[in-house]
C-alpha positions in Angstrom: 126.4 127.9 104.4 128.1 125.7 101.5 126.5 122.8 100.0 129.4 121.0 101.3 128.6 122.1 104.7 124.9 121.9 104.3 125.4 118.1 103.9 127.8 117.4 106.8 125.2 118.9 108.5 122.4 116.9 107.2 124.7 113.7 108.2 125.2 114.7 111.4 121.4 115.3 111.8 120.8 112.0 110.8 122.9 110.3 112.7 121.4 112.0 115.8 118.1 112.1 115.4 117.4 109.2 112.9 115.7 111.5 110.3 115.4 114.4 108.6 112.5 116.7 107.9 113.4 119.1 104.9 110.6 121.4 105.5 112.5 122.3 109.4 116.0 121.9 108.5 115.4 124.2 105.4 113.7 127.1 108.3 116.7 125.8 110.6 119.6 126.6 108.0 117.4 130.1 106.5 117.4 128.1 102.9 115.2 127.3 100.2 113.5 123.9 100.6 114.6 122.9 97.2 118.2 123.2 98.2 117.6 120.9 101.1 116.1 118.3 98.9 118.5 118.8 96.1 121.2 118.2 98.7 119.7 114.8 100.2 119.2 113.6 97.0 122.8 113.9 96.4 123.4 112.2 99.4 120.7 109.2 98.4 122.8 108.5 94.8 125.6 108.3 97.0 124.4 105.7 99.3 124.3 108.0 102.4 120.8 108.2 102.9 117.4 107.1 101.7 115.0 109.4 100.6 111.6 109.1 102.1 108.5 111.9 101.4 109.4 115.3 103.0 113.0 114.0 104.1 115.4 111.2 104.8 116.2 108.5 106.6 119.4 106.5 107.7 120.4 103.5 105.2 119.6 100.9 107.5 122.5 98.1 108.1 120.7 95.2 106.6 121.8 97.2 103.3 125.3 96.6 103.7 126.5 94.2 101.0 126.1 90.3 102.2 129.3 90.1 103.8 129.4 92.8 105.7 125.7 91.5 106.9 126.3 88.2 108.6 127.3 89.8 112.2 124.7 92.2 112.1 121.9 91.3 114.7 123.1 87.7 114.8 121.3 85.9 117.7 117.7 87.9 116.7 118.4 86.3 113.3 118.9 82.9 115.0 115.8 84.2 116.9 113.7 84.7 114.0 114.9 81.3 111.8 113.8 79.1 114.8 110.1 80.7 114.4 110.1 79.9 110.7 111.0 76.6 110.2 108.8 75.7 112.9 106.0 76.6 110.4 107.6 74.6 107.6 104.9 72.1 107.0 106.2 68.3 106.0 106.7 68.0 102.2 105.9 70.9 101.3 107.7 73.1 98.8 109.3 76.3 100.4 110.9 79.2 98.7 113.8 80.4 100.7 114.6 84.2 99.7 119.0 85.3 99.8 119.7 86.5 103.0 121.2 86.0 106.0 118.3 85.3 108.1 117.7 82.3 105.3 120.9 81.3 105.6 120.7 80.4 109.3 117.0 78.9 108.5 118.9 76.8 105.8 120.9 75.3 108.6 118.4 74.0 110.8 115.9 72.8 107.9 114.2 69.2 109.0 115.1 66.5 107.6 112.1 65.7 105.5 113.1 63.8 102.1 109.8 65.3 100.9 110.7 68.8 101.4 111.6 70.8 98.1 113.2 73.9 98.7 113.6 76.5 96.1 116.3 79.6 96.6 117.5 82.2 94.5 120.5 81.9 96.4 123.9 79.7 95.6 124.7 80.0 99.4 121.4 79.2 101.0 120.9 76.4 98.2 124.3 74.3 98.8 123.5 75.1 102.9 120.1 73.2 102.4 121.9 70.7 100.6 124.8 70.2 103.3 121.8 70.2 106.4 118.8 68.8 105.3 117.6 66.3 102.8 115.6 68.4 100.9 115.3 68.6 96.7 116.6 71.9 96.2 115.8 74.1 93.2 117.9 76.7 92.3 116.4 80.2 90.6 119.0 80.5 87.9 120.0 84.4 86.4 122.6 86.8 86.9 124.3 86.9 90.5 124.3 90.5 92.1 127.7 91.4 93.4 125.9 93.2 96.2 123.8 90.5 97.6 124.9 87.4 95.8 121.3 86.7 94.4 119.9 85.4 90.9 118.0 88.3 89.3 117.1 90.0 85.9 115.1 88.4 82.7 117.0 84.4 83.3 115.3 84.4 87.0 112.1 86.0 85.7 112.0 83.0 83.3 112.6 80.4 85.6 110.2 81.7 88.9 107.4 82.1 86.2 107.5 78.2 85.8 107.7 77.7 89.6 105.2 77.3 92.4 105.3 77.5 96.0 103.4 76.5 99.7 105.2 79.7 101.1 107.4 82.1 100.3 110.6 83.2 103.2 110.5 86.6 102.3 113.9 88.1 102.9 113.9 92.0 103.1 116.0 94.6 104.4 113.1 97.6 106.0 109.8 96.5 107.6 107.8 99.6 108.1 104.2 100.6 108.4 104.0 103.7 106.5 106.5 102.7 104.0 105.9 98.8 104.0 108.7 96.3 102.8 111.7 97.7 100.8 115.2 96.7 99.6 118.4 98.1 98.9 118.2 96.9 95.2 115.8 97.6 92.2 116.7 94.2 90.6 116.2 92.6 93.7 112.5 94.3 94.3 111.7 92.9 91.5 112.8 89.2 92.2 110.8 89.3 95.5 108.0 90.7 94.1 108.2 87.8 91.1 108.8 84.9 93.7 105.7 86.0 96.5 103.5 86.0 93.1 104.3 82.2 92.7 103.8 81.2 96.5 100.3 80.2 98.4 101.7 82.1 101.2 104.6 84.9 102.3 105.8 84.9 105.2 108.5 88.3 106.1 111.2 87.7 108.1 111.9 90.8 110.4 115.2 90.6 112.6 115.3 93.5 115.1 117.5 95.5 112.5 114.9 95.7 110.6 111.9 96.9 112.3 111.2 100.8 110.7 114.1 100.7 109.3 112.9 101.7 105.2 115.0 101.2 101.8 114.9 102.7 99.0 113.0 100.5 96.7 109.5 99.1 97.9 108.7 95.5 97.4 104.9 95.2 98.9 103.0 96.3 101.5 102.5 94.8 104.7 98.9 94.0 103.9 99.9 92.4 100.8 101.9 89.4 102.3 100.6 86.6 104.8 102.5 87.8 108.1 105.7 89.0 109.5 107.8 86.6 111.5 108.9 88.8 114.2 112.4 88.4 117.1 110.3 87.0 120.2 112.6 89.9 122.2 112.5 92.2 119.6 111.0 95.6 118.5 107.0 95.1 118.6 105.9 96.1 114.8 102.9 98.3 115.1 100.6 98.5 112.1 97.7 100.6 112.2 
């Protein structure tokens, strides 16, 4: 079998089954288990897979750039937001993470004048300005094209200065062998800058993303305060 075949036939196997073990499809297909991972590494730097230890797994649809997101598990978003901002505790200071699950929080924020809400994000910042009376701070730096989020050495700056009661941590695979991931180094790396600065983190986990796992880890599920969790959603089972 080709290499080309070998990896239509590693897609189709994902799409079935929802994984891939290399060590079987290698005894499966009579080839070298090298071959199978060089081949689904191929397919990872393409963005047609993630690569997880001893396999693959599907790119899970909260990856999809930020547009493409906003349909995407809608009313166990809506679901989920409701959840949070009941928690939001009156003037208090609130870090709202980019995302769409933040977006619809931004929308139903209370109106507390005493609130201060920082974001990272230019579309969840002018939402909290348009629904709530909240200050809003925004995390200035350069804006991803994929998620439309401040990120790199500007943001660094500006979060190190910053501090938080709780942290809406925006992610895009909750899982719990592989923990909390993201579809973007940069953005790993803002999260992981912003939960440092907060009292408490709190993970936001529509059903789309429950075991779904992305390719860069942001922190471990014991590492954060709890995961907020769609009432009639997938349970998340830790332990």
């Amino acid at each position: 079998m080709l290499g080309v075949q070998r990896k239509e036939y590693l897609l189709g196997l994902l799409a079935a089954e929802g994984r891939i073990v290399a060590k079987a499809v290698a005894a499966d297909l009579g080839v070298s288990e090298d071959s199978i991972r060089r081949d689904l590494r191929e397919l990872a730097d393409a963005g047609l897979c993630i690569r997880v230890y001893g396999g693959a797994l599907p790119v899970p649809a909260a990856d999809a750039p930020v547009a493409q997101r906003l349909g995407v598990a809608s009313e166990s978003k809506e679901r989920v937001a409701r959840v949070a901002v009941a928690l939001i505790r009156p003037s208090s200071t609130i870090i709202l993470d980019a995302g769409t699950t933040t977006l619809v929080m931004a929308r139903m924020l209370p109106h507390d004048a005493g609130l201060t809400v920082i974001t990272p994000s230019p579309a969840v910042a002018l939402t909290a300005m348009e629904h709530s009376a909240a200050r809003v701070l925004m995390v200035g730096g350069e804006l991803s094209r994929h998620s439309a989020v401040a990120g790199g050495a500007l943001a660094q700056e500006a979060i190190s200065r910053l501090s938080a009661d709780v942290f809406f941590l925006g992610v895009t695979g909750i899982d719990p062998v592989h923990g909390l991931t993201t579809g973007e180094l940069d953005d790993a790396v803002t999260k992981r800058a912003l939960a440092a600065r907060s009292a408490e983190v709190l993970v936001l986990g529509s059903a789309e993303k429950i075991g779904a796992v992305s390719r860069f880890p942001v922190l471990g599920i014991d590492e954060v305060s709890g995961v907020i969790v769609d009432p009639q959603g997938p349970e998340l089972r830790v332990g």
